[in-house]
N, C-alpha and C positions, 0 to 999 in steps of 0.2 A: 569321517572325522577330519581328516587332511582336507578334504574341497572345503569344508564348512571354516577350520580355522583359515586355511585359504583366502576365503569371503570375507570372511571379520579383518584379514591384514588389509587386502584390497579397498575395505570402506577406509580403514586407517590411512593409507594412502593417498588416498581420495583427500582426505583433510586435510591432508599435511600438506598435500597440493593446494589447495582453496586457500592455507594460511599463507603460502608462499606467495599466489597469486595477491591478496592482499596487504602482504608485505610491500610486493610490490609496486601495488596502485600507492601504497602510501610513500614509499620512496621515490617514487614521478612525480607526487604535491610536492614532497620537501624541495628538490630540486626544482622545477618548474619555481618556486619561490626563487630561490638561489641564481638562477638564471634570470629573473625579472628584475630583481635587487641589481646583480651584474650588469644587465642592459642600462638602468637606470643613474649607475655610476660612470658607464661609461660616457654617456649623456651629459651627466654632471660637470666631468671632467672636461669635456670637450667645452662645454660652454665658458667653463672655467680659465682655461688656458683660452679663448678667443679675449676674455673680459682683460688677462694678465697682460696679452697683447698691444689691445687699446691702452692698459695703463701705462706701458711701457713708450707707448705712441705720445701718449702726452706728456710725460715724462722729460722725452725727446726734444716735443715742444717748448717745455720749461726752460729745460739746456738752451735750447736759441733765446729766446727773451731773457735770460738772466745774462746771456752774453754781450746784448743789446745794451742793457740797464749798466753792465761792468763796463762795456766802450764809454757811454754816455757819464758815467763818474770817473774816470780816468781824463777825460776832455775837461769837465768841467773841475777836477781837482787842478789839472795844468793850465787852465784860464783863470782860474783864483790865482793861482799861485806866480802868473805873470800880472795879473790886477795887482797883486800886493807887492809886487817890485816896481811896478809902475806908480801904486798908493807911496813909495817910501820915498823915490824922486821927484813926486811932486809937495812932500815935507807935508805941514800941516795942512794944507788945503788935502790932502788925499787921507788925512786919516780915517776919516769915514767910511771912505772907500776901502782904506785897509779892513775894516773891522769886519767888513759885508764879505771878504774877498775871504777874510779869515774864516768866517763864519761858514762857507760856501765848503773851504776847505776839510772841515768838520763833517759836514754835514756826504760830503763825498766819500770819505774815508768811511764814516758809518752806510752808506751803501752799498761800499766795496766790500766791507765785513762781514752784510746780512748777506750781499751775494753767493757770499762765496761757503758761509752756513747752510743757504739755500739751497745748493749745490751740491755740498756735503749728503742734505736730508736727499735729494734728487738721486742720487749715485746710489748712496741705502735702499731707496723705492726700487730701482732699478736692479740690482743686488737679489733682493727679495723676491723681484719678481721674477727672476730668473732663477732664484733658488725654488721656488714656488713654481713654477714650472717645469722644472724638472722632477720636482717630488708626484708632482699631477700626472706628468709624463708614464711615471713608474705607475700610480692607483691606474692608470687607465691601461698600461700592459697588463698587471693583475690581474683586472674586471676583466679585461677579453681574455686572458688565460681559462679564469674561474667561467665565463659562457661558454667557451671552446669545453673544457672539460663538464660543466652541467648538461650542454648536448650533448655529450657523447655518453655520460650517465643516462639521460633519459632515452636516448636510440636503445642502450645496453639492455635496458630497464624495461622497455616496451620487446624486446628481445626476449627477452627473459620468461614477460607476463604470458607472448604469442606462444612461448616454449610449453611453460606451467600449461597455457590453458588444452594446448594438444595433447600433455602428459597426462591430465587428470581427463578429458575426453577419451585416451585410448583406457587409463586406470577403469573409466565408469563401464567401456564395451568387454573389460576383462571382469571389472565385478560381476555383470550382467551373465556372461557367458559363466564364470564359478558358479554362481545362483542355480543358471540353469543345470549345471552338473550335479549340482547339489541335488534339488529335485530329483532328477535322471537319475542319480544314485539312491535315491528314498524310493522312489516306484521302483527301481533295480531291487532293492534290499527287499519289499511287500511283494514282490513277485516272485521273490527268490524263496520265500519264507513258504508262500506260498504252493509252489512246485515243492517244494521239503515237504510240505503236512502231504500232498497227492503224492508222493512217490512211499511217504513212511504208509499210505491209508493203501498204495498197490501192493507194499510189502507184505503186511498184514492179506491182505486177500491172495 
């Protein structure tokens, strides 16, 4: 009765083992997922922060050309602004000239104004994209955190399964061998039965 319930714990075993092992195959998809995901941000990230680079590169570029454009209306507001002193010594004959020289003047100061708006939006890009790479900086220590730790789940993991599947291999050589005892105990017990009926049938004689 002991080797018999014996057998029946050993097959329980046995299953508990095969659910574990399947646990486990299905905890290596999850992860395998989770580490592809991770690689793929890491990737993202990287291409990301090259792109914020470049932007930052032309950016840069801006910064010179608007500086260019600020020299270039600063010269021409102080070249109006000696035409229209030169327009006032020459009395009515230069009024015309005043008016061009004024208008010049205008026209310079509204330059200087978009420039320096320009400017302003350029420093914000710049801003941005340095706040924006730092944030990228961080998603992309994460992601390699989270693949560093999904490899070492799935090592753990495949660990685990090579464990299970030796457990429930040595469970299946111990069910096998209870079996056989079982048996070996059933022809013990018909044999034993046996010798009792021959010994009660010498008693008798």
């Amino acid at each position: 009765m002991a080797a018999t319930t014996q057998s029946s714990s050993m097959r329980e075993i046995s299953q508990t083992m095969e659910s574990l092992s399947e646990s486990a195959a299905h905890v290596a998809e999850a992860v395998e997922g989770v580490l592809e995901n991770a690689e793929r941000t890491v990737e993202t990230t990287e291409r990301m922060v090259t792109r914020i680079g470049e932007l930052n590169a032309h950016a840069g570029r801006i910064g010179e050309i608007l500086e260019v454009i600020r020299e270039i209306a600063d010269r021409s507001d102080l070249l109006a602004l000696n035409g229209a002193l030169e327009a006032s010594h020459a009395g009515e004959a230069g009024r015309g000239f005043a008016l061009v020289a004024a208008e010049m003047r205008r026209l310079a100061e509204r330059v200087t104004a978009s420039v320096k708006d320009v400017r302003g939006l350029v420093e914000d890009i710049r801003q941005s994209g340095s706040s924006t790479v730092m944030a990228t900086e961080e998603s992309k220590k994460l992601a390699m955190l989270t693949s560093e730790a999904a490899r070492k789940i799935t090592l753990v993991t495949q660990q685990q399964r090579s464990s299970t599947e030796q457990v429930s291999e040595g469970v299946r050589e111990l069910t096998d061998v209870v079996s056989q005892s079982v048996a070996a105990t059933s022809q013990t017990r018909a044999s034993s039965e046996t010798l009792k009926d021959r010994a009660d049938r010498l008693a008798q004689i």
